[in-house]
PDB file as gemmi writes it, atoms N, CA and C in Angstrom:
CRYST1    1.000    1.000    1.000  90.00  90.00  90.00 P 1                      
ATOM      1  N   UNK A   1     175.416 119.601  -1.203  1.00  0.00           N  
ATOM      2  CA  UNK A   1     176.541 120.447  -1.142  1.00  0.00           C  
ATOM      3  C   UNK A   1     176.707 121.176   0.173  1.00  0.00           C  
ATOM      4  N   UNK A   2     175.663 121.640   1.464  1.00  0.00           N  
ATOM      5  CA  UNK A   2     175.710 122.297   2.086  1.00  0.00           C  
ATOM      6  C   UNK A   2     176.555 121.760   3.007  1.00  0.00           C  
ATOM      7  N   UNK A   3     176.375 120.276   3.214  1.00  0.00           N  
ATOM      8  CA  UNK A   3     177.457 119.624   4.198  1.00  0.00           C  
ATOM      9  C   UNK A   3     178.964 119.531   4.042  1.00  0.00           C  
ATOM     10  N   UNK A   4     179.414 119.433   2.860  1.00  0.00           N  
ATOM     11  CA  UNK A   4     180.938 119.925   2.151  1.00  0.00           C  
ATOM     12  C   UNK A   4     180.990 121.222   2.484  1.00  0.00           C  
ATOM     13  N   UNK A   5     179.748 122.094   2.090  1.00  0.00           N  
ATOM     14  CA  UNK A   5     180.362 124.065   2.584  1.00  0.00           C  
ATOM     15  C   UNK A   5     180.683 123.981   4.092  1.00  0.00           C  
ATOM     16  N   UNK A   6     180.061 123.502   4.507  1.00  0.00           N  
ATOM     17  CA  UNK A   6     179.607 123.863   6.353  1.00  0.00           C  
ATOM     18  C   UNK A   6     181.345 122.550   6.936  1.00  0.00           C  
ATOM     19  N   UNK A   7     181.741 121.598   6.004  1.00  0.00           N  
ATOM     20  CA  UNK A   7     182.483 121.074   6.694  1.00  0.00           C  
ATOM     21  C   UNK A   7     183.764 121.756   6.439  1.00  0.00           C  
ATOM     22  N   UNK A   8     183.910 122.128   5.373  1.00  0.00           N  
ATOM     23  CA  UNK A   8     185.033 123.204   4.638  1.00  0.00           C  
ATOM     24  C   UNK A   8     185.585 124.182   5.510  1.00  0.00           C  
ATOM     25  N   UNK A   9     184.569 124.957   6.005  1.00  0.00           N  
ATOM     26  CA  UNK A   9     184.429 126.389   6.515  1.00  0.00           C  
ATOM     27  C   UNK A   9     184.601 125.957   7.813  1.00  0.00           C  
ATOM     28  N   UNK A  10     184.228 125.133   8.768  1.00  0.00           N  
ATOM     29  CA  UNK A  10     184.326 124.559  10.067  1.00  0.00           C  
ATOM     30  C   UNK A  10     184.466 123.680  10.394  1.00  0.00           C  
ATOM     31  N   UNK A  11     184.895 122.474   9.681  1.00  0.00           N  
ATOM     32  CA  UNK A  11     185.634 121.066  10.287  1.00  0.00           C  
ATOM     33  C   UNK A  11     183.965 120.378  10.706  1.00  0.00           C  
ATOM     34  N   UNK A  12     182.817 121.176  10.472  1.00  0.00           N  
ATOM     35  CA  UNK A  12     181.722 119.886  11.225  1.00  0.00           C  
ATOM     36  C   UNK A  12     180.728 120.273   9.584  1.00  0.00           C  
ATOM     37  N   UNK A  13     180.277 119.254   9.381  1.00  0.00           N  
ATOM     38  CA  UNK A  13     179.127 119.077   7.840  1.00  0.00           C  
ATOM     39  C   UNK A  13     177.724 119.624   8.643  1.00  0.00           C  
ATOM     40  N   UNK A  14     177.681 119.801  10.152  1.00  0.00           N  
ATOM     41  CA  UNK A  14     176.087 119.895   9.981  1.00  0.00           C  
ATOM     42  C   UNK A  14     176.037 121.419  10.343  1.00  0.00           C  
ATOM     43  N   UNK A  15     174.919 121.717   9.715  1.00  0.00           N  
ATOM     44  CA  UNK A  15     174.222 123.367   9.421  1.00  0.00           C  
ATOM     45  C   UNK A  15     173.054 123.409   9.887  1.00  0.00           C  
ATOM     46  N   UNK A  16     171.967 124.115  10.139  1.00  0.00           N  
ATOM     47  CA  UNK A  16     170.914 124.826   9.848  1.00  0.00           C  
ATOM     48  C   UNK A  16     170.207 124.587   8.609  1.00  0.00           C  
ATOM     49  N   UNK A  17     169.011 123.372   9.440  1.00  0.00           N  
ATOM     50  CA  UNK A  17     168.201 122.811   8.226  1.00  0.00           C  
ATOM     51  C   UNK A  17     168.553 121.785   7.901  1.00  0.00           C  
ATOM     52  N   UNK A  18     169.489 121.154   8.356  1.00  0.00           N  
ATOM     53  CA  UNK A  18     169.983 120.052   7.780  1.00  0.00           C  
ATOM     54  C   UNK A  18     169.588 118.964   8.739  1.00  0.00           C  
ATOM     55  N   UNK A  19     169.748 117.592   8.186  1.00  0.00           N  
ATOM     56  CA  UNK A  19     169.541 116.283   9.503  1.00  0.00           C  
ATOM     57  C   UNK A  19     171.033 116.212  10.209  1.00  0.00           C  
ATOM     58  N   UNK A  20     170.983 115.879  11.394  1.00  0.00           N  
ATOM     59  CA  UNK A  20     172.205 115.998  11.895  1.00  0.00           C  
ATOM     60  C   UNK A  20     172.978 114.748  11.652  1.00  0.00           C  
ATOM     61  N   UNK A  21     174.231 115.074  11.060  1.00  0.00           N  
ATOM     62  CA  UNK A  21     175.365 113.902  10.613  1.00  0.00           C  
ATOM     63  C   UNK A  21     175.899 113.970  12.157  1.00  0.00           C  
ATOM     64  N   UNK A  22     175.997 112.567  12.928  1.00  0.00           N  
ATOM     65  CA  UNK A  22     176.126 111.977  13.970  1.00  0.00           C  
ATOM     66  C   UNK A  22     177.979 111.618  13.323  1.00  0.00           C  
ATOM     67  N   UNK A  23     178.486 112.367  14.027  1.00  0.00           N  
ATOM     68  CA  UNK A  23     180.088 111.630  14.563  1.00  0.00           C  
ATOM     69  C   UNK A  23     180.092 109.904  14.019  1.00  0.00           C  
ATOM     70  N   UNK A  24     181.386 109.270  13.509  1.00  0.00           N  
ATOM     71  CA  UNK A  24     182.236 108.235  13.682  1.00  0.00           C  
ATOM     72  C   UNK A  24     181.959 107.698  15.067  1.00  0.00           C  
ATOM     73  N   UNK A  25     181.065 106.375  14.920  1.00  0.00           N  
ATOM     74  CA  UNK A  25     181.385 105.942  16.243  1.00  0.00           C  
ATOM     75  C   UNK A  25     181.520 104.053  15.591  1.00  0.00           C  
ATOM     76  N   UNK A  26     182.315 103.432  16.868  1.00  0.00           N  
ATOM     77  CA  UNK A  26     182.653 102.214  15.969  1.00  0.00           C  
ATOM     78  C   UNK A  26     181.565 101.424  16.402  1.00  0.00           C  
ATOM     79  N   UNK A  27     180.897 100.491  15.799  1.00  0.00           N  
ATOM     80  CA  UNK A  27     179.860  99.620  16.274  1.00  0.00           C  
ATOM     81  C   UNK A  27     178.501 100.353  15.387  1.00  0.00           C  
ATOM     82  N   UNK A  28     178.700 101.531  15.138  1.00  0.00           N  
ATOM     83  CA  UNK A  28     177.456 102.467  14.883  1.00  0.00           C  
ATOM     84  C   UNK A  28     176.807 101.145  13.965  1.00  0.00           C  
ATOM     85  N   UNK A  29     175.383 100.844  13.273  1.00  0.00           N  
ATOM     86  CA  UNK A  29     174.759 100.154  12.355  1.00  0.00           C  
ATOM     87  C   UNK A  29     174.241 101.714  11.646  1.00  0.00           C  
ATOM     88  N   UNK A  30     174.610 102.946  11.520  1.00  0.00           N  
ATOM     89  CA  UNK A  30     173.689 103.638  11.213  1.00  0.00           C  
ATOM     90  C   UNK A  30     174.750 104.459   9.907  1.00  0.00           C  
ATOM     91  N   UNK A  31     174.797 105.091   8.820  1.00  0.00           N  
ATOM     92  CA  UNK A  31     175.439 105.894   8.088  1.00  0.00           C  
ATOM     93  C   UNK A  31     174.905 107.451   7.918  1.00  0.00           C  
ATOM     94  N   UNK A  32     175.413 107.850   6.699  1.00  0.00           N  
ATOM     95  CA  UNK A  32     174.506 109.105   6.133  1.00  0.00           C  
ATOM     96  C   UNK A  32     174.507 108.930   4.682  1.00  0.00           C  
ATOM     97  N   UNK A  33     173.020 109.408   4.773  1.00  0.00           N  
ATOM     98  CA  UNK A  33     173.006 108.958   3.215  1.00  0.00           C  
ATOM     99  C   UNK A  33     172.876 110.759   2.474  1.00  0.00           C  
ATOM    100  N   UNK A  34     173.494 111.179   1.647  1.00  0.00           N  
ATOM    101  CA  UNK A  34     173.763 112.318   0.990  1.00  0.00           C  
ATOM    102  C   UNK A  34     173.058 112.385  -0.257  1.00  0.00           C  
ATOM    103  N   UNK A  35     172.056 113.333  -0.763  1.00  0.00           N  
ATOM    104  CA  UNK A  35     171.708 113.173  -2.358  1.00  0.00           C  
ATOM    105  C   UNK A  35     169.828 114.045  -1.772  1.00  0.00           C  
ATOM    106  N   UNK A  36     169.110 113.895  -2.451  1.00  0.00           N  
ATOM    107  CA  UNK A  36     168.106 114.848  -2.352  1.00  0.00           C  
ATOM    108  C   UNK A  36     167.263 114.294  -1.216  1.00  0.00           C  
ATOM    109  N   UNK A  37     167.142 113.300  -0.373  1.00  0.00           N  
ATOM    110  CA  UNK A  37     166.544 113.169   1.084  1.00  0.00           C  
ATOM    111  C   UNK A  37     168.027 113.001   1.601  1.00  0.00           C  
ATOM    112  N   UNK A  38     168.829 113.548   2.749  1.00  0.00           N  
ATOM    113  CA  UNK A  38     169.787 113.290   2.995  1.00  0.00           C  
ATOM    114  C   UNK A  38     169.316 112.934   4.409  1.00  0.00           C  
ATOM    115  N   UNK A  39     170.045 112.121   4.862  1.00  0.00           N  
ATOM    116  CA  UNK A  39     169.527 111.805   6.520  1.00  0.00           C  
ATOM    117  C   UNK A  39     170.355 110.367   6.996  1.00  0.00           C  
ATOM    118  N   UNK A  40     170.223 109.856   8.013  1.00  0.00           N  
ATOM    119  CA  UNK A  40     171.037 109.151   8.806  1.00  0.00           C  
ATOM    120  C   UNK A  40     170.009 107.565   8.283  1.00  0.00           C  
ATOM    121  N   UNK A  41     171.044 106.627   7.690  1.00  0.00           N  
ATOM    122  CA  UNK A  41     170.286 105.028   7.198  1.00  0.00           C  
ATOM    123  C   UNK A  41     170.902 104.188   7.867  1.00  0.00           C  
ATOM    124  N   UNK A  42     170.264 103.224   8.134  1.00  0.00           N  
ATOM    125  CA  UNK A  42     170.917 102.103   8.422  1.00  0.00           C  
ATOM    126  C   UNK A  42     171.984 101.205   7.902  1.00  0.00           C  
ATOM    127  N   UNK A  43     172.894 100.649   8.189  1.00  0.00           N  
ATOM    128  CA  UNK A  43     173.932 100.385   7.755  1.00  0.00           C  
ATOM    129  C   UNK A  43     173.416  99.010   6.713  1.00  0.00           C  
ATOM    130  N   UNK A  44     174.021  98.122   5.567  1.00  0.00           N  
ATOM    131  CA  UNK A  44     173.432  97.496   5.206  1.00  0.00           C  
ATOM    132  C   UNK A  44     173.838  96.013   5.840  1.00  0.00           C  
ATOM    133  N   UNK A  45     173.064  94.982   6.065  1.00  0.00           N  
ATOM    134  CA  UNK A  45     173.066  93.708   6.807  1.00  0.00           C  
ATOM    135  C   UNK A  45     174.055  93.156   5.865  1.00  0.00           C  
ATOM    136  N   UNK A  46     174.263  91.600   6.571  1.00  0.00           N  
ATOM    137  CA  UNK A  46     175.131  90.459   5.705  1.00  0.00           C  
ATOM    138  C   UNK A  46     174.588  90.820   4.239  1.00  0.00           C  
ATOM    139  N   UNK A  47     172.993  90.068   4.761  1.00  0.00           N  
ATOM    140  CA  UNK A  47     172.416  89.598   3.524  1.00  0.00           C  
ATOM    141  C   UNK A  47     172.763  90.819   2.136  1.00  0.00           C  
ATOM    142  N   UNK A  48     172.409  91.612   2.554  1.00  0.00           N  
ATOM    143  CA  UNK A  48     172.413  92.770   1.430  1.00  0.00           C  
ATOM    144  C   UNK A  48     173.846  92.987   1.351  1.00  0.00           C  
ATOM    145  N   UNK A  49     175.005  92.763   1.906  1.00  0.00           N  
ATOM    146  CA  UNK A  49     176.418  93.009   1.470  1.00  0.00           C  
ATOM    147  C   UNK A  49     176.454  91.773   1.085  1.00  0.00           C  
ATOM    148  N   UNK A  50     176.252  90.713   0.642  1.00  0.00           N  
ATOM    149  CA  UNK A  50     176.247  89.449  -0.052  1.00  0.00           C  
ATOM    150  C   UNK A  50     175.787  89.398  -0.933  1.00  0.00           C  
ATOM    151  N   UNK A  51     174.605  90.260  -1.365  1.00  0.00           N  
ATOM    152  CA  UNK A  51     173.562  90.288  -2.558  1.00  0.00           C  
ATOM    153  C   UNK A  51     174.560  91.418  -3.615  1.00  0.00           C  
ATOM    154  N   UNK A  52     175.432  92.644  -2.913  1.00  0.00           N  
ATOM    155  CA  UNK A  52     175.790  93.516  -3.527  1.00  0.00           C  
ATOM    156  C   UNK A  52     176.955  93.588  -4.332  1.00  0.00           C  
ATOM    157  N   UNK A  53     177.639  92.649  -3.189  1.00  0.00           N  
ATOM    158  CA  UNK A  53     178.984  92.241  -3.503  1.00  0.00           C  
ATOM    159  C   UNK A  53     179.081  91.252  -4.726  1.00  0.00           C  
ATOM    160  N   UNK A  54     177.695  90.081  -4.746  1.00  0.00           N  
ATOM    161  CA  UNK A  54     178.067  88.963  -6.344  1.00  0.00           C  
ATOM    162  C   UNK A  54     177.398  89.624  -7.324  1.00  0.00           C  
ATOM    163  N   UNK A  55     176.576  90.854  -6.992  1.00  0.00           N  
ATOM    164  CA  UNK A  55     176.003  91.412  -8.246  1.00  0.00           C  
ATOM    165  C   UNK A  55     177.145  92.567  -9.127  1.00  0.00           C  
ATOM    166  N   UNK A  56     177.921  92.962  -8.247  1.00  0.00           N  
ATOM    167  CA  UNK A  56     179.008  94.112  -8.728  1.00  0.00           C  
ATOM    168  C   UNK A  56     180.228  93.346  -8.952  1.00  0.00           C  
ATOM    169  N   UNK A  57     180.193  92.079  -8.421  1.00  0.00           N  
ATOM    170  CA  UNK A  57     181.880  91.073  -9.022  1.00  0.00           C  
ATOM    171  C   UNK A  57     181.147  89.992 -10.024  1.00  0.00           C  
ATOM    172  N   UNK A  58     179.956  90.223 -10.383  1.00  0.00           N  
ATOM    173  CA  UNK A  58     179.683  89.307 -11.795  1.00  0.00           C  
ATOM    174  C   UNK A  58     180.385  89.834 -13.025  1.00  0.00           C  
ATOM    175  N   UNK A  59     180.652  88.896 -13.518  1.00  0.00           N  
ATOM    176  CA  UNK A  59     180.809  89.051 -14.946  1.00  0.00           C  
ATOM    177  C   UNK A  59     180.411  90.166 -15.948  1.00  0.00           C  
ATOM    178  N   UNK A  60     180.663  90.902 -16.510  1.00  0.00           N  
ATOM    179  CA  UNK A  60     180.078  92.078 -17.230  1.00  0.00           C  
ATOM    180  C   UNK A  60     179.547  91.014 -18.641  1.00  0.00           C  
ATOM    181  N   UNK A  61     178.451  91.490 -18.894  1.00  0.00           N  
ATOM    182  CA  UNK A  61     177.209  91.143 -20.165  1.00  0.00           C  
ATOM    183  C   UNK A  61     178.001  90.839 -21.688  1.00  0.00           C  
ATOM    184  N   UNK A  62     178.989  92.422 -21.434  1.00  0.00           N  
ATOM    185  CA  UNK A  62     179.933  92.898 -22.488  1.00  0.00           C  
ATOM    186  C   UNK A  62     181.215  92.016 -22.998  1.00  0.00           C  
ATOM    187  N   UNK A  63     181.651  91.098 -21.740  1.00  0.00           N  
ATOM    188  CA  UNK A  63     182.815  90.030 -21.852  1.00  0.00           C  
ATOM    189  C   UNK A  63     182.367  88.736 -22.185  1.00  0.00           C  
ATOM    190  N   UNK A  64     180.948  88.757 -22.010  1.00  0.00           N  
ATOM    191  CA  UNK A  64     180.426  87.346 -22.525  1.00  0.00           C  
ATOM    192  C   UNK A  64     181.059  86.856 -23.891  1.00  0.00           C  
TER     193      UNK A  64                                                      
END                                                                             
């Protein structure tokens, strides 16, 4: 939540104590990942946007 207060209140998410959320840049391979370790990840490869993408457009269990 502190990065929503701090972006709210001043147009920038990073605070005091926090990992620094690095600017939009195009080419970046790097993101932010938000939730109880929050910090700067690597973006995910082909392989893993290929693995993510046929596991979330399969078929649901339930429509079988």
């Amino acid at each position: 939540g502190a990065y929503w207060v701090n972006f709210m209140k001043t147009g920038d998410p990073n605070g005091h104590g926090l990992p620094r959320w690095a600017p939009f840049a195009a080419g970046s391979a790097v993101t932010m990942e938000i939730g109880t370790t929050p910090g700067p990840r690597p973006v995910a490869g082909p392989d893993e946007l290929r693995f993510w993408r046929s596991y979330l457009l399969r078929p649901s269990v339930a429509t079988r």
